[in-house]
N, C-alpha and C positions, 0 to 999 in steps of 0.2 A: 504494500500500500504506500503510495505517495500523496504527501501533503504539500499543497502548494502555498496555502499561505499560513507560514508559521509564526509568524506577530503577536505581540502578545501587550503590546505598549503598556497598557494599564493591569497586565498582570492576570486578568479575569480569569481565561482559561485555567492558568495555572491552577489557583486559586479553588475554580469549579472541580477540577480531579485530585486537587490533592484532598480536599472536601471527602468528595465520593470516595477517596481510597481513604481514608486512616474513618471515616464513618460509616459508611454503605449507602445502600439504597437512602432516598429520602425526598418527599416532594419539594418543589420550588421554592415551595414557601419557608418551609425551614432551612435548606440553600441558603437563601437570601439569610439567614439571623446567622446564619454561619460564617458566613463568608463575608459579611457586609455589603454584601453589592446589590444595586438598587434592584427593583424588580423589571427596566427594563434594560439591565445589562446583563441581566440571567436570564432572559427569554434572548436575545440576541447570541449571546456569546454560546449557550444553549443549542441553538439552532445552526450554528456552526461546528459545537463536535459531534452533533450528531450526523451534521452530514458528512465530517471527517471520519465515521462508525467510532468513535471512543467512546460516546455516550448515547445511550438509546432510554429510552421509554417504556416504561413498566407498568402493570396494575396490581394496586398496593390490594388488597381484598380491606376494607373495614371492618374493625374489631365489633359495630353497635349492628351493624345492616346498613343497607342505603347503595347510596353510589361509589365505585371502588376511585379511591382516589390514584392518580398518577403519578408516579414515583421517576424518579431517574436515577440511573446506577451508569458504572463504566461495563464497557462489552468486551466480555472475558475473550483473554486469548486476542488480542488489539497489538500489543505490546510484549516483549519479554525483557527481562533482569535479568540478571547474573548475581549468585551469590552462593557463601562459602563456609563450609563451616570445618573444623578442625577436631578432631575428637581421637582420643587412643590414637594416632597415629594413624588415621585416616582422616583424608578430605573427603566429606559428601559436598558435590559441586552441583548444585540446581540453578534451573533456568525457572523463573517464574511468569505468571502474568500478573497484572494491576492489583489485579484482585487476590493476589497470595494462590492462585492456583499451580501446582507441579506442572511443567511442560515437559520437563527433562531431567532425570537426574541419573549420575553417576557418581563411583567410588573410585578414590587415589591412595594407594596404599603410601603413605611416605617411608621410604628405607632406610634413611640418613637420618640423624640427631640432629646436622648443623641442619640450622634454620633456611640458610640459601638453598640448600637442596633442596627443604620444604617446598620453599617458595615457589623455587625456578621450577619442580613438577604441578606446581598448581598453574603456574601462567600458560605452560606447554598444555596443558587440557582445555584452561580459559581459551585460548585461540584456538585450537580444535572445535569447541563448543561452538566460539561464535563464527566461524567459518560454517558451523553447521545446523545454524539455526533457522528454523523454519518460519520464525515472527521476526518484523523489524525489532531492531535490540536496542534499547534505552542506554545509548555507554556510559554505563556506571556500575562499581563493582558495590558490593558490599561482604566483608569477610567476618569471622565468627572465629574468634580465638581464645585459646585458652589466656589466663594468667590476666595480670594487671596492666591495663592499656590506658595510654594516655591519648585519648577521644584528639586534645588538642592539635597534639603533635603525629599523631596515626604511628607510634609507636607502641611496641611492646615492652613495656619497660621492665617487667621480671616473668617470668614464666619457670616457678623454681623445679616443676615436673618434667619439664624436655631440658632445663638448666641452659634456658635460652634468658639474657640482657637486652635491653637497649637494642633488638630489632626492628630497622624501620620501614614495617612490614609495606604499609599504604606511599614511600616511594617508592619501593622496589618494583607495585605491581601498576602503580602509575606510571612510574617510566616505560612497563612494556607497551603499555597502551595507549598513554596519553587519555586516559578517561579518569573522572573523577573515583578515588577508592576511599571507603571510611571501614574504619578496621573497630570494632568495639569486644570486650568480653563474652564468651558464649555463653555463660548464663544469666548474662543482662538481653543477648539477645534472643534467647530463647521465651526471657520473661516478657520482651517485646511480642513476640509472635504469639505468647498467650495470651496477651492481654487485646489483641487484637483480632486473634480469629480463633481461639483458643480457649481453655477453662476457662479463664479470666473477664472471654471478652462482659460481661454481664454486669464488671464492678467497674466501680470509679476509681478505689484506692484499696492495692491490693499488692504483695510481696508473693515473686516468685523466688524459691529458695530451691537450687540447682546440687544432687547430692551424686558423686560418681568417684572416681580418682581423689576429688577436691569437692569442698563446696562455696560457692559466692550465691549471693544476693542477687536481683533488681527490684528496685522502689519504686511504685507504683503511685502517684499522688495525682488525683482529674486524669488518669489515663496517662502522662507523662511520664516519662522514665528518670529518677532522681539522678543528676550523674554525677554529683559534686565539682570540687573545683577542676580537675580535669578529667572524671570518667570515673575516677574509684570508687564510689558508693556501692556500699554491699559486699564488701570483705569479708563477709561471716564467717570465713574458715578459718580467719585470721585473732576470732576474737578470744581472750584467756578465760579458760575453762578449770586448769589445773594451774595454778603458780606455779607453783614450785615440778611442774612435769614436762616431759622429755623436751628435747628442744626439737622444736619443728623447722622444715625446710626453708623459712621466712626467716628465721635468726632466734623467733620467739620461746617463750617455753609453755608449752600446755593447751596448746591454741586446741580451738573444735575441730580442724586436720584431721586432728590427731588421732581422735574419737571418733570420729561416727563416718568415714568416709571409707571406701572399698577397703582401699590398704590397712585400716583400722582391725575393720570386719576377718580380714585374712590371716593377718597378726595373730590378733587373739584368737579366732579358730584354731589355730596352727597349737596355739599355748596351752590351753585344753585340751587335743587332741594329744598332745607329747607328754603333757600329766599324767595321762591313762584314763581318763573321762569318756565312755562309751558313748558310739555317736552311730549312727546311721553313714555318716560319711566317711568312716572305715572301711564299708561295704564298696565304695567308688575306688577305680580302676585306674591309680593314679601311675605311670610311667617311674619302674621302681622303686614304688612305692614313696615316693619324695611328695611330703607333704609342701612342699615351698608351692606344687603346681596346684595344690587348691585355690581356688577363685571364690573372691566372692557370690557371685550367683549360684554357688553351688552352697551356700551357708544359706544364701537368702530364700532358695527353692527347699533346703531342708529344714527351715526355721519355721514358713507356711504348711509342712506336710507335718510338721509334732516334733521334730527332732529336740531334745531337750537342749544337747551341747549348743545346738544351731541356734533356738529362742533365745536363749540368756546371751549369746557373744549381740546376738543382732536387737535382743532391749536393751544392751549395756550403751550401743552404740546410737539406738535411738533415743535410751534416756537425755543422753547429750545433746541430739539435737531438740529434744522438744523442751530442755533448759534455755537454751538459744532462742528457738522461737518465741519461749514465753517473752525474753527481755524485747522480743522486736514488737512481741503484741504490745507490749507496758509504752515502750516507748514512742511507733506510730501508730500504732492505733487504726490498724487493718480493716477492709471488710473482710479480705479474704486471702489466705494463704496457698500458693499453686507451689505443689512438690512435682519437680522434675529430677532427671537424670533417672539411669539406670537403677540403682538402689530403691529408692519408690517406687518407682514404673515397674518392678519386676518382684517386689515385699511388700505384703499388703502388712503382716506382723510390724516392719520396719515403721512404717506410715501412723497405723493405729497405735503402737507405744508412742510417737513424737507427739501425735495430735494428743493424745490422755495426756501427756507429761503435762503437754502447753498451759493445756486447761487449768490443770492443778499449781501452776507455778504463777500461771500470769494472774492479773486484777479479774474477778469473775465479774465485774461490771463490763469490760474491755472485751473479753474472752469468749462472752454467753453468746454471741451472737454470731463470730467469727466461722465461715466453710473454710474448711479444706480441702482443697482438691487435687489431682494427680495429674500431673501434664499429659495434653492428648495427640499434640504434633510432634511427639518421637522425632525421628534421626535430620528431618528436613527442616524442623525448628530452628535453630540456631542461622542458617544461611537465611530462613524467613525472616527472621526479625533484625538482619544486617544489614537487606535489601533497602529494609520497610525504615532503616535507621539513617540508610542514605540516600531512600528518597525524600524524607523528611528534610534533610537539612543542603540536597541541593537539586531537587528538582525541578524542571520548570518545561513550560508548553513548549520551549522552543529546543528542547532536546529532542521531542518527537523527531521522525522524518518518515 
C-alpha cells in the first residue's frame, strides 16, 4: 500500500492512531475528549485514514438497546513492527501489527556471552525479517532486555546474569539500520503488554511483578509505566530481604534474588534433596545422577502434584515474595497485581503462597480488594510491550509509507 499524502502539519492523524492504539475501538465523540481535537478535524482527518484503510468503521452493539453506535478502530494487519525480546539466551523476534497482533515470529538461539554477538545475531535476522515482510514496516525497533536499562541513554547498564556492563544496545542496532530503536527492561515491558492487551488491560493502577532467572517490577499509575529518573523503577529483586544474607550478584546482601527466583528454587531443592529428605524427584532420570541438572520447573510441577520436598522449597521461596508484595501493596497502593514469568505461569502453589503471604503482611484496608492475576501473553510479551514502548514515544503519521 502507498500513501501519497503523508502530512501531518497539525499532528491530527498522529494523534487519531496513537489514540486508537494504546485505547481501542471508540466512537468520535470520545476521540474528540481524547485527543482534543475539535469535532471537525476528527471527521476530516477521519475521512482520510480511512480512505488511506488505517482506520475503518465499526458497530459498537449498545449495552441498554436502541441504535448500535459507530465506533472507529485501526484495520488490523495495515502496518507491521519489529520487536524483540531477550530471555535464557534466546531472542523471540516478532513482527506485529497496530493493534499488538503476531504477524510473524521467530526464535534466535544466542551462542556467545559477549553481548556483540548477541547483538550482531539479532540484526542479521532483523534484516532477514524485514527483507521478508509481507506488511509495509513502520522502521522502528523496539527491544526487551534483561537487566537495568537506562530508557535515557538506550543503554544496558548492568545485566549481572549474562555479566554484561554499559552495552549500548539501541546504537549498535540503530547504526545497522538507521531506524529509531528504544531498548527498555523485559519485565517493565512485558508489564506494558499486560497492561495493554493483557491481564491488566481492565485497571488503571496496577504492578506487574516478573518472576524467572531474576525478578523486577513495572508501575503501573492511569495506565502509565513508572520509569523513574532514567528507567529503573521496579528493582524488586534488588530489594533486602535478609541483612545480614548471602551476597547477591548486584554487590548487595540478602536481596529477594536471592529467594524466591528459579536459581533460589534449585539451590535449595538440591539442599534437601542431598540431606536425604524423600522427594518424588529422586524418581527423575537425571544424567548421572547429578542433581546440579535439576530445574526449577521440575520443583514447580512437583510442588502442584503433592511432592512435600517440592511445596516447602517453593512456599519458602514464595513466602518471600509475597513479603515483597505486601511492602509494594502498603506503599502504592494497587488495584491489581499481574505475576508473570515462568515460575507463576507454570506454579499455581508458587502464586497462591505469595498472594496469602500478601494479604497477611500488607494493611487489610489496602489489600481487601486487590486481584491477582497471572500473565497471559507468554513468550511474545516482552517484544509487545517494547514495540508499544517505542511507539509511544516516537511515532508519528509521517512514518507511515
Amino acid at each position: 500500500m502507498i500513501i501519497t499524502n503523508k502530512s501531518d502539519q497539525k499532528g491530527s492523524k498522529t494523534s487519531i492512531i496513537q489514540a486508537l492504539r494504546k485505547h481501542g475501538s471508540m466512537p468520535r465523540i470520545e476521540l474528540t475528549k481524547i485527543t482534543e481535537l475539535s469535532r471537525a478535524t476528527i471527521s476530516s482527518t477521519i475521512s482520510e485514514l480511512i480512505e488511506c484503510n488505517l482506520v475503518k468503521e465499526t458497530e459498537k452493539a449498545p449495552s441498554t438497546g436502541g441504535r448500535p453506535a459507530i465506533a472507529l478502530e485501526l484495520v488490523p494487519g495495515s502496518h507491521a513492527i519489529i520487536g524483540a525480546d531477550l530471555d535464557n539466551q534466546i531472542w523471540t523476534l516478532c513482527e506485529f501489527d497496530l493493534l499488538g497482533n503476531v504477524l510473524h515470529m521467530t526464535k534466535i538461539p544466542v551462542s556467545s556471552p559477549r553481548p556483540e554477538s548477541a547483538i550482531q545475531a539479532l540484526i542479521e535476522h532483523i534484516s532477514d525479517t524485514a527483507k521478508g515482510a509481507e506488511k509495509e514496516l513502520i522502521q522502528m525497533i523496539g527491544l526487551s532486555v534483561p537487566g537495568l536499562v537506562d530508557t535515557r541513554k538506550g543503554t544496558i547498564k548492568s545485566a549481572a546474569d549474562l555479566g554484561w556492563a554499559n552495552v549500548d544496545i539501541e546504537d549498535m542496532v540503530k547504526t545497522a539500520f538507521g531506524w529509531p530503536v528504544v531498548a527498555m527492561n523485559r519485565h517493565r515491558a512485558r508489564g506494558l503488554a499486560e497492561c495493554r492487551f493483557g491481564s491488566g488491560r481492565d485497571y488503571e493502577h496496577m504492578i506487574y511483578v516478573g518472576v524467572g532467572s531474576g525478578i523486577a517490577a513495572g508501575i503501573f499509575n492511569d495506565r502509565q509505566l513508572v520509569s523513574g529518573s532514567f528507567g529503573g523503577a521496579g528493582e524488586l529483586g534488588h530489594i533486602t530481604m535478609e541483612p545480614d544474607g548471602p551476597v547477591c550478584p548486584c554487590g548487595n546482601n540478602g536481596c529477594l534474588h536471592l529467594y524466591a527466583t528459579a536459581p533460589a528454587i534449585e539451590q535449595e531443592a538440591r539442599r534437601l534433596l542431598r540431606s536425604g529428605m524423600a522427594s518424588s524427584l529422586l524418581n527423575q532420570k537425571f544424567p548421572g545422577n547429578d542433581l546440579q541438572l535439576l530445574q526449577a520447573h521440575d520443583v514447580c510441577k512437583a510442588a502442584d502434584e503433592g511432592d512435600e520436598l517440592a511445596v516447602q522449597v517453593i512456599n519458602q521461596a514464595a513466602t518471600y515474595l509475597g513479603i515483597a508484595l505486601a511492602n509494594l501493596v502498603n506503599l502504592l497502593n494497587p488495584e491489581a497485581i499481574i505475576l508473570g514469568g515462568f515460575i507463576p505461569g507454570m506454579c499455581s502453589t508458587y502464586v497462591k503462597t505469595a498472594t496469602k503471604v500478601m494479604n497477611q503482611r500488607s494493611m487489610p484496608a489496602l489489600s481487601s480488594g486487590i486481584s491477582v492475576h497471572t500473565a497471559v501473553l507468554g513468550e511474545i510479551g516482552g517484544a509487545l510491550g517494547a514495540i508499544n514502548f517505542a511507539l509511544d514515544k516516537h511515532f508519528s503519521y509521517t512514518m507511515i509509507q
